[in-house]
Phi, psi and omega in degrees: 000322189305306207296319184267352176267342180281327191287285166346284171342290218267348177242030179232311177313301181334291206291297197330311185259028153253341156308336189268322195253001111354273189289285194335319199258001145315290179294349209278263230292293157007277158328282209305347169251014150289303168300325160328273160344298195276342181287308176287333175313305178323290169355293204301316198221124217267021183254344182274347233268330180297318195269107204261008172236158174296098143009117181308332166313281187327299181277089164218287211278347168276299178320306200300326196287314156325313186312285186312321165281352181266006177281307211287298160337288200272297192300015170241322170322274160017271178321310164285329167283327189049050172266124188290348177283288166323292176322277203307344190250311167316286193321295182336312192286315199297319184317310191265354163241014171275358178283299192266000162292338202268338174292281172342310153282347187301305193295328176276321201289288167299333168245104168307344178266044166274004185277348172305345197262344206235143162315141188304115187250109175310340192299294148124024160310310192291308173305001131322290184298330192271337159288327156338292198298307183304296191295354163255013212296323191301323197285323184261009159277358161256011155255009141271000174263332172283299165331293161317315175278330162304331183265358201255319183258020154302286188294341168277326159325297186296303174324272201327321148342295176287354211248326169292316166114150158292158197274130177261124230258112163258133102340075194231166183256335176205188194265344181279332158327279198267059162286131177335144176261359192218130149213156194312152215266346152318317226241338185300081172295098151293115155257128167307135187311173146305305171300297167329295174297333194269304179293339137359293226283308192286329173316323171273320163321310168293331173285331162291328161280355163248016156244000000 
């Protein structure tokens, strides 16, 4: 039962943390036709000319989508090993980073000026994105609302995972080793050592040769 509860667990944890790595390979694909983009603007337009690195939008919307997959990496380790070390360092990770989506949104939500906060983007890509976000909010507040429960029951997974323990592997060298843990209560025969039966036999033996 444990064995079969563990399998449940360890594939319900999977899909949970392949939702995180979705949006990674989302935010991924994103970036790179960001770059796309800025490379032909540059071509196009002698004002890009300065900036000879990729814009903090891009490594931004590239970094976080990396971030995710290599979180997404380690919850399918985690998960396939069922090792408390691993759970633990996965849960830790999932943890600091429900800290900073809840700090991020706390800032935009309280502060109003917060764009003011964020360095200048020639691309003018990000208020793109941020019209975008607006003119969708329903659709993307119930896709940040899915995320937030994948990662809250990712971490309760993991936990509950770890409290079950990894499955344990007998090592046995022969069949006399790995004997049954239950046997029929008809059929439960005591053997008696070798040495006990071999003096058995001779002591009757000696009682037959002295009558």
């Amino acid at each position: 039962m444990a064995k079969i509860a563990r399998v449940v667990l360890q594939s319900l944890l999977k899909v949970m943390n392949s939702i995180l790595g979705l949006l990674g390979i989302a935010l991924i694909l994103y970036g790179l036709w960001l770059v796309r983009v800025w490379e032909r603007d540059m071509h196009s337009s002698s004002s890009f000319d300065q900036y000879t690195t990729a814009p903090w939008v891009i490594c931004t919307f590239i970094g976080a989508g990396l971030t995710l997959c290599i979180i997404t990496g380690i919850g399918h380790l985690a998960a396939s090993c069922g090792s408390g070390c691993c759970l633990s360092c996965y849960t830790l990770i999932i943890c600091m980073l429900l800290l900073l989506e809840t700090a991020m949104a706390a800032d935009i939500l309280l502060n109003s000026d917060w764009e003011k906060d964020l360095p200048y983007d020639p691309t003018g890509k990000f208020n793109d994105f941020r019209d975008f976000v607006e003119s969708n909010f329903d659709m993307f507040k119930w896709i940040g609302l899915m995320i937030i429960l994948a990662q809250g029951f990712s971490i309760l997974l993991a936990t509950v995972l770890r409290s079950i323990g990894p499955e344990q592997v007998e090592n046995c060298d022969s069949d006399e080793e790995c004997a049954p843990s239950r046997v029929p209560l008809m059929n439960h025969i005591v053997q008696q050592p070798e040495y006990i039966v071999a003096a058995k036999n001779t002591s009757n033996w000696n009682v037959r040769i002295h009558s």
